[in-house]
N, CA and C atoms as an extended XYZ file, in Angstrom:
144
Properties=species:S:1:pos:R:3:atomname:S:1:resname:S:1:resid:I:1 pbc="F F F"
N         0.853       -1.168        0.000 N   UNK     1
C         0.000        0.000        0.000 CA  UNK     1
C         0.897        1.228        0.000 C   UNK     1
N         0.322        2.432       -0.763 N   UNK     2
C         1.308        3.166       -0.391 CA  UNK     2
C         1.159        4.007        0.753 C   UNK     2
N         1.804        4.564        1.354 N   UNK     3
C         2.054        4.945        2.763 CA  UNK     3
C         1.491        6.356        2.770 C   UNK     3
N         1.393        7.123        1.902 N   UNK     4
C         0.810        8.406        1.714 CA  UNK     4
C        -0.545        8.938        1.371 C   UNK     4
N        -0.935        7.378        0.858 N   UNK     5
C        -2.599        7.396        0.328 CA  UNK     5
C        -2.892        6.432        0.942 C   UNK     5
N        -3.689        6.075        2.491 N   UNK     6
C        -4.364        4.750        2.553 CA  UNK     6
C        -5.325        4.221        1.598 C   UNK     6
N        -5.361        2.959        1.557 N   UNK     7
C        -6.526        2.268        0.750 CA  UNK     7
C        -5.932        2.303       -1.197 C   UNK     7
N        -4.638        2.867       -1.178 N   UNK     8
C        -4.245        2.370       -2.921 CA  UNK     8
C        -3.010        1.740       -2.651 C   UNK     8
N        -3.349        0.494       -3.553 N   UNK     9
C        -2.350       -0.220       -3.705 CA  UNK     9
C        -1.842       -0.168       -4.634 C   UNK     9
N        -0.274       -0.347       -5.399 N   UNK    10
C         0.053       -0.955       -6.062 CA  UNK    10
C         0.852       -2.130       -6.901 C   UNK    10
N         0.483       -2.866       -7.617 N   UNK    11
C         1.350       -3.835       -8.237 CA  UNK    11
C         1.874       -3.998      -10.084 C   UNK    11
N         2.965       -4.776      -10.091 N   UNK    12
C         3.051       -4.533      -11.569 CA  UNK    12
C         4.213       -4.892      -11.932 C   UNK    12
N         4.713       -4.548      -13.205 N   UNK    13
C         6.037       -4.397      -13.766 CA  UNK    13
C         6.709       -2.846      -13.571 C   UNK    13
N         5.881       -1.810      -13.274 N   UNK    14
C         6.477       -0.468      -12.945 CA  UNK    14
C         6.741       -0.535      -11.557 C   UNK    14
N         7.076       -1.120      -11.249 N   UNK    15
C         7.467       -0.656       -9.421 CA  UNK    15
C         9.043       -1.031       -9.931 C   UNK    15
N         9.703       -0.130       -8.840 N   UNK    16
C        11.285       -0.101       -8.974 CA  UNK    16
C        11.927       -1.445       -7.732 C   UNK    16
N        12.118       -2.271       -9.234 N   UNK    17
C        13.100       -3.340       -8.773 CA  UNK    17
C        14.163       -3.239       -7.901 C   UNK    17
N        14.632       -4.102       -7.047 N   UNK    18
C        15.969       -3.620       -6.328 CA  UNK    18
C        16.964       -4.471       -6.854 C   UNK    18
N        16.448       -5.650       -7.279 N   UNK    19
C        17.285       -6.973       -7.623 CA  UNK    19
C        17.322       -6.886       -9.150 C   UNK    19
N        17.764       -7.563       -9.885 N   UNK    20
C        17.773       -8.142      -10.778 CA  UNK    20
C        16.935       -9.425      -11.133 C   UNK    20
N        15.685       -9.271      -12.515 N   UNK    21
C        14.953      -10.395      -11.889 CA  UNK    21
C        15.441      -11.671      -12.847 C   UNK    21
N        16.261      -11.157      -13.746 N   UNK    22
C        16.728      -12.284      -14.915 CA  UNK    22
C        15.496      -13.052      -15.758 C   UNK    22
N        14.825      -12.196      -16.384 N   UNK    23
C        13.880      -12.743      -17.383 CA  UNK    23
C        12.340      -12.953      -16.517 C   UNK    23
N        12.809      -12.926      -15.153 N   UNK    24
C        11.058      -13.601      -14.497 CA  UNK    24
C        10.177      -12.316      -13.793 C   UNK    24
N        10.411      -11.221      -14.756 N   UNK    25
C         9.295      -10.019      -14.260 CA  UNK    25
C         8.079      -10.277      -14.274 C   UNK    25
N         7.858      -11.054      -15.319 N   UNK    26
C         5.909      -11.276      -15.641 CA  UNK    26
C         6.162      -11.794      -14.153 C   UNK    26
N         6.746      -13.147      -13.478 N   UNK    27
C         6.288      -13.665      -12.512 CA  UNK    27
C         6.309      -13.178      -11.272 C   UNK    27
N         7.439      -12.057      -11.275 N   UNK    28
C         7.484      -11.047      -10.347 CA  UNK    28
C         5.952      -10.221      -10.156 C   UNK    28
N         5.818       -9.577      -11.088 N   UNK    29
C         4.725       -8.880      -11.440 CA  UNK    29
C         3.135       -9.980      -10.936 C   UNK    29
N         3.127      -10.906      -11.394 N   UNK    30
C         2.056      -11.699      -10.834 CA  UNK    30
C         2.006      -12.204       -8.991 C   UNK    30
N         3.454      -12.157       -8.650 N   UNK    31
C         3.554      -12.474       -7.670 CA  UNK    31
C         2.944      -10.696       -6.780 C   UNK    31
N         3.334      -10.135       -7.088 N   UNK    32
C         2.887       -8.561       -6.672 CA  UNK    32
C         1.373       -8.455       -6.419 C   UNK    32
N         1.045       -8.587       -7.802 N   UNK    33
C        -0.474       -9.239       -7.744 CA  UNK    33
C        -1.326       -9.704       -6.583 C   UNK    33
N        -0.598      -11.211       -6.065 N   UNK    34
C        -1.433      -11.685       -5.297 CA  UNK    34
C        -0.658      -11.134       -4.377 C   UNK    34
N         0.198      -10.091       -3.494 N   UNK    35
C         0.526       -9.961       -2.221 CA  UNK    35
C        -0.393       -8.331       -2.018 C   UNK    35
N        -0.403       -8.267       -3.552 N   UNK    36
C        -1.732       -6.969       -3.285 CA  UNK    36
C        -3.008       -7.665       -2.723 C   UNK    36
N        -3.804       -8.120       -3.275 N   UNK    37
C        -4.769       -8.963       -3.711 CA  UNK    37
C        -4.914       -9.195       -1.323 C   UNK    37
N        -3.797       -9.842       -1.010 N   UNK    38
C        -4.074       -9.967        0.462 CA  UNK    38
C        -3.775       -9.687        0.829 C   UNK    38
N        -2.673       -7.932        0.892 N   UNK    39
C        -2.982       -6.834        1.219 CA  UNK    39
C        -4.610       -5.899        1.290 C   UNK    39
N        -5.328       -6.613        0.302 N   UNK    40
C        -6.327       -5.416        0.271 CA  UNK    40
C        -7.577       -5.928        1.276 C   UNK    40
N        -6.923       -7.290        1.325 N   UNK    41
C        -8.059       -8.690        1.833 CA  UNK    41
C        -7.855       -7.978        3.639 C   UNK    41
N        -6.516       -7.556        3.856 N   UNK    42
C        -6.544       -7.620        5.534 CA  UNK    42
C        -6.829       -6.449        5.092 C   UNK    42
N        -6.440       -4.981        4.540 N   UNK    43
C        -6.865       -3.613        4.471 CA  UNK    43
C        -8.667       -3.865        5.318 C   UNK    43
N        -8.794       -4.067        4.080 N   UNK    44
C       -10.805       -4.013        3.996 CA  UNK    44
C       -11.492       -4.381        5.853 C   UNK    44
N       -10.700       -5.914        6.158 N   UNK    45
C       -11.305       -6.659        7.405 CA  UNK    45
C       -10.763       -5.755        7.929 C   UNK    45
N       -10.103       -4.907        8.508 N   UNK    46
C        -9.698       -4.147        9.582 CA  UNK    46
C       -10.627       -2.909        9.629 C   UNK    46
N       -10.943       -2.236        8.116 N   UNK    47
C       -11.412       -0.671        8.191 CA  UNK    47
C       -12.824       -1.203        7.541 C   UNK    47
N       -13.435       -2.113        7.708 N   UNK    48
C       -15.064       -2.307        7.885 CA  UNK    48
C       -15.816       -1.793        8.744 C   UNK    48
């Protein structure tokens, strides 16, 4: 989440890498995905 806007997340291929991913960004990027995905899952249950 970002820290300046509660409640937006983001995921993707534009977020700034720290590593090197050697060819596996899509899976990076999907993996982002789902840590958004249950990021937004505990967001929501907390601020209901």
């Amino acid at each position: 989440m970002l820290r300046a806007k509660a409640g937006v997340f983001a995921a993707g291929e534009m977020l700034d890498w720290e590593a090197p991913t050697g060819g596996y960004l899509l899976q990076a990027c999907f993996s982002t995905a789902v840590a958004v995905a249950q990021g937004m899952l505990h967001y929501t249950a907390q601020n209901d």
